[in-house]
N, C-alpha and C positions, 0 to 999 in steps of 0.2 A: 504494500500500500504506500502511495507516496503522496506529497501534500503538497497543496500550492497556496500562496498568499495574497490577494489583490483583491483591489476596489473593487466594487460592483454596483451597478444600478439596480434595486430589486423591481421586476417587474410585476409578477404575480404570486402567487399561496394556493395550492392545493390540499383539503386536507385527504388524507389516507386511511386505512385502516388501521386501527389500533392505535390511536391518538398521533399520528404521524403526519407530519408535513410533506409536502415537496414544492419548493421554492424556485421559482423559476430569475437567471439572475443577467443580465448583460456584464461582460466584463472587456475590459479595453485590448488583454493580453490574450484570452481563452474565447472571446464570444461570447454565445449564449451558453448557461451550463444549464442545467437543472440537479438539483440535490437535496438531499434529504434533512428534516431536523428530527429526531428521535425524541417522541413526549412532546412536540409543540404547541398542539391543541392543550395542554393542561395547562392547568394556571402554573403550575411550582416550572413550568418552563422559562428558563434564564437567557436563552437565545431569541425568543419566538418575540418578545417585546421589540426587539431592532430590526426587525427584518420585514415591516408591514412596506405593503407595494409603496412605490414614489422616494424609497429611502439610497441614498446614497451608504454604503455600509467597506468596513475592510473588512474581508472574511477569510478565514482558511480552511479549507476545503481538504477531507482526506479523499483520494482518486481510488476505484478500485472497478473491479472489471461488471462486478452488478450494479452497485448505483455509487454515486456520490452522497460523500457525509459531509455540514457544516460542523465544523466542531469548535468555530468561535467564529465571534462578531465584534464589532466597533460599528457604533452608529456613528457616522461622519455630518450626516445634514440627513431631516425631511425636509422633501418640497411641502408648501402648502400650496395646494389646491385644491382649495376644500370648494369653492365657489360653484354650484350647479354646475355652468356654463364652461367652466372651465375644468371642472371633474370630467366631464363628458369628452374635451377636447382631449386630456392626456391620455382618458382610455381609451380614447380611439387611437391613437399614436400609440400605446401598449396592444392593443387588439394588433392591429397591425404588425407588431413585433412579433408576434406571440404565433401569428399564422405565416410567415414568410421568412423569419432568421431561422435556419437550421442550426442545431444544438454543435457547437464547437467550430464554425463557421465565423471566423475574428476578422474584424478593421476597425482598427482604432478610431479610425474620424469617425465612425459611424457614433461610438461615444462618446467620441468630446462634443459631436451634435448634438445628443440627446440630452447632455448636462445641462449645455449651453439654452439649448428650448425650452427645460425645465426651470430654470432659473429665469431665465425670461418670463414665459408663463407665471410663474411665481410674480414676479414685479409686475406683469400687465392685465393682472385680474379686475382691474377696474374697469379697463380699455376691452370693451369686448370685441370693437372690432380690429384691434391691433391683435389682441388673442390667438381671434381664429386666423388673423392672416399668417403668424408666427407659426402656427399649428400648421397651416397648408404649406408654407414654405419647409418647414422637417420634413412632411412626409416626401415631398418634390426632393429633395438633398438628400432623402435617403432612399428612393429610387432612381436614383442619380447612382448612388455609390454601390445599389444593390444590382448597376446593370439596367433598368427597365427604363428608364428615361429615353424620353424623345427629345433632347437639348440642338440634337444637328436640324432637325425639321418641325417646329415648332409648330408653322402654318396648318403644314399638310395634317399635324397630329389633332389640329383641332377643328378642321377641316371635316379631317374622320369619325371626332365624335358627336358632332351633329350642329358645330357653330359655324358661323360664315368664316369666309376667309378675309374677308375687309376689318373682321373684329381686332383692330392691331393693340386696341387695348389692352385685352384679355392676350393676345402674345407676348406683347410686353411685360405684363406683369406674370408667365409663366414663366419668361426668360430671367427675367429679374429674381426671381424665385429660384432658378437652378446658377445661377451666378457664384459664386465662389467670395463673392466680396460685392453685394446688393447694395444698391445704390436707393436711398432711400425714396419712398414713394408714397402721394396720397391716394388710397384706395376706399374709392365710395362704396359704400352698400351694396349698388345693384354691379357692380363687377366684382365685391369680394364672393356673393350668392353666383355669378360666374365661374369665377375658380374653385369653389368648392361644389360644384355641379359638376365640373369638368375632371376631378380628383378623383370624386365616389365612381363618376364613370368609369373611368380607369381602373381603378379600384378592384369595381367588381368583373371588368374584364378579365384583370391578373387572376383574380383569387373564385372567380364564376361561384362567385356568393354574395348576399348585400352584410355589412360587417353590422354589428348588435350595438355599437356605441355611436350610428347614423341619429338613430333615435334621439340624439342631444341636438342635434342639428335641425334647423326649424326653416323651411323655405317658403315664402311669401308669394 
């Protein structure tokens, strides 16, 4: 059995049988893991208090050939996004994780995004629609990094999903969205309900499912 040590973004909690967890974890060196906590669900559990979804944690992990064990925690920072609106956005950006990162499958940028939008989101829980465009801009940088982006032909991609091609607004701000270094922008209402029409479609093209954390999302 060997051990590793590193940060982690916790994404979700499963419980198991027999009072058992499994913790599903983003990490910048390893990926995604998933691993076990022994006795979580009980109260007399010493682990299971740090590890609640949204928590930035440093953990050690024992590796072995049936499942992974945590066998210690540090809680580093929770996000708060306790906000409806904003509870809705992160899970949908977890949802997303949770169906398309394959377990052990690492890129570190894919983690410093995800810190960085959560922190963000944390600061612009007032600003709803700076929120959601923060929210739409991760998932775009992280289809970007996951391979699935359209960044070479923007027009054509949105062409295809059923907008005009004269819409150069809405290219604009999907280009700006996959940009490396976004060039700041006023995005009104009826083109942020744009780009996140244009996202879900996508969306459920990749994943040929509609995603459960939609439902936070309200279109006019």
């Amino acid at each position: 059995m060997s051990y590793i040590n590193t940060e982690a973004i916790v994404l979700a909690k499963q419980t198991l049988r027999e009072a058992d967890r499994l913790y599903i974890l983003y990490t910048p060196e390893h990926g995604k893991i998933e691993a076990r906590v022994r006795g979580a669900a009980l109260c007399r559990s010493k682990l299971a208090g740090s590890l609640e979804p949204l928590s930035l944690v440093k953990v050690m992990i024992a590796r072995s050939r049936r499942w992974d064990i945590i066998a210690g925690v540090q809680l580093l920072k929770r996000f708060d996004c306790g906000e409806l609106n904003v509870y809705g956005q992160s899970g949908l950006v977890r949802e997303v994780f949770l169906k398309m990162v394959k377990e052990g499958v690492k890129e570190p940028l894919i983690f410093s995004n995800l810190f960085d939008y959560l922190s963000s989101l944390e600061k612009n829980q007032a600003n709803q629609n700076t929120s959601r465009f923060l929210t739409m801009r991760f998932i775009w940088q992280f289809l970007n990094l996951a391979g699935f982006s359209h960044s070479q032909d923007n027009v054509n991609f949105l062409a295809k999903s059923g907008y005009n091609r004269s819409d150069s607004a809405l290219a604009e701000l999907l280009k700006n969205c996959l940009a490396s270094s976004p060039r700041p922008l006023q995005v009104s209402h009826n083109l942020l309900q744009k780009l996140e029409g244009l996202t879900f479609n996508y969306l459920r093209q990749i994943l040929e499912r509609d995603l459960n954390y939609l439902s936070f999302f309200y279109f006019e």
